[in-house]
C-alpha positions in Angstrom: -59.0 -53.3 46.1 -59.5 -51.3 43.0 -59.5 -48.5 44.9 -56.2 -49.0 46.8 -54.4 -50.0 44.1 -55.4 -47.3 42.0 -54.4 -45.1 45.2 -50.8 -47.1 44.5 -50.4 -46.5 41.3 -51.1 -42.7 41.8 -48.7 -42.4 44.4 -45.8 -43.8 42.4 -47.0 -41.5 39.6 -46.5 -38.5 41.4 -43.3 -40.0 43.5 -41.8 -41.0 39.8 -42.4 -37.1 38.6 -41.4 -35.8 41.7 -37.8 -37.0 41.5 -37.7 -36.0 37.5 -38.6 -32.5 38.5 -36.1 -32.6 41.2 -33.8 -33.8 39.3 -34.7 -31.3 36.3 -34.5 -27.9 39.0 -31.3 -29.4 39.9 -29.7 -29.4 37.0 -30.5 -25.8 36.0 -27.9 -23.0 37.3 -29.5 -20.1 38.3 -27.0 -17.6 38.3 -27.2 -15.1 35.6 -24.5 -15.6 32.8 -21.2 -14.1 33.2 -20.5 -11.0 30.8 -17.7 -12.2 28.2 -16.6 -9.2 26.6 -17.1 -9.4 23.0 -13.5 -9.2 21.0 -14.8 -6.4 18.2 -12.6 -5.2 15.6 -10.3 -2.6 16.2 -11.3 0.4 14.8 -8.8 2.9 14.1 -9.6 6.5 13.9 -9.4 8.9 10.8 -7.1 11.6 10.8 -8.6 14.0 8.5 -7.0 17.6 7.6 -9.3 20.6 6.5 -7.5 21.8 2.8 -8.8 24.9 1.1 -8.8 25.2 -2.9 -6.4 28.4 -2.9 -3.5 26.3 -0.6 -4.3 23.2 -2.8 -4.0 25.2 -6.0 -0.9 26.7 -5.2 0.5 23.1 -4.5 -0.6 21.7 -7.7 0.9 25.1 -9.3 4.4 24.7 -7.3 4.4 20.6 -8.3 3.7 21.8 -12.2 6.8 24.0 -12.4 9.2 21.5 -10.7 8.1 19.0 -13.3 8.6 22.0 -16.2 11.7 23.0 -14.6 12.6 19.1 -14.6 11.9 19.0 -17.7 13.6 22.4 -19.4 16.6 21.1 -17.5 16.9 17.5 -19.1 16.3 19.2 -22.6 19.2 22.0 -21.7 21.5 19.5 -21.1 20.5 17.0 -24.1 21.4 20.1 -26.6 24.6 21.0 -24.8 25.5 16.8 -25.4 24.7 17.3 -29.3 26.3 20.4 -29.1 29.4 18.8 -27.8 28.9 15.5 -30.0 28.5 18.0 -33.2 32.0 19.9 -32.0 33.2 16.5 -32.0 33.1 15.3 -34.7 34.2 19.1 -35.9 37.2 18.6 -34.1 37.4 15.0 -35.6 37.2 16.4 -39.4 40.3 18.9 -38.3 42.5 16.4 -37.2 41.7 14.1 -40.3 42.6 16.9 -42.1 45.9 17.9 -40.6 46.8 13.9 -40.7 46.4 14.3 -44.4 48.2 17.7 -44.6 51.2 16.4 -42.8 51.3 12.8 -44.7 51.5 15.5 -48.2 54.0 16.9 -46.8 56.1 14.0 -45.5 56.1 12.8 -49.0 57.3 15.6 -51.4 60.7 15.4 -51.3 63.0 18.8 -49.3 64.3 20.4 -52.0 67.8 21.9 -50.2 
């Protein structure tokens, strides 16, 4: 009987890992796994322009006298303001002085 039951227990053995490797191959998929594609950055292209030094000097050159003309222009027209401030008050000093002329004269008496 040792024999037999030994024979038993063997045969469950292998019925019990049987079903678990059934069980195991039938729970894996074997289909290969669908591509996702993969969401990368967006990458945006350089656009790059080819300058040579002479049409880059020239630039730099034209830029430089705008700025000097810019510049000559808002000192032209700061000395014609103090020229016209300084006729001004020229101007002012004339009439001060005609104001006093004719006040002189309102006060001497008309001999007649």
């Amino acid at each position: 009987m040792s024999q037999s039951t030994s024979l038993v227990h063997l045969a469950k053995s292998f019925g019990i890992h049987i079903v678990f490797g059934t069980i195991l191959v039938a729970s894996f998929s074997f289909e290969a796994p669908k591509e996702t594609p993969d969401e990368s950055p967006e990458i945006s292209t350089i656009d790059a322009v080819v300058i040579d030094q002479t049409s880059l000097d020239q630039q730099v050159k034209r830029i430089q006298k705008e700025k000097a003309d810019k510049k000559a222009a808002e000192e032209k027209r700061v000395r014609e303001l103090e020229k016209r401030a300084e006729q001004a008050k020229r101007d002012l000093k004339d009439l001060d002085k005609q104001k006093k002329t004719v006040k002189k004269l309102r006060k001497t008496p008309r001999k007649s």
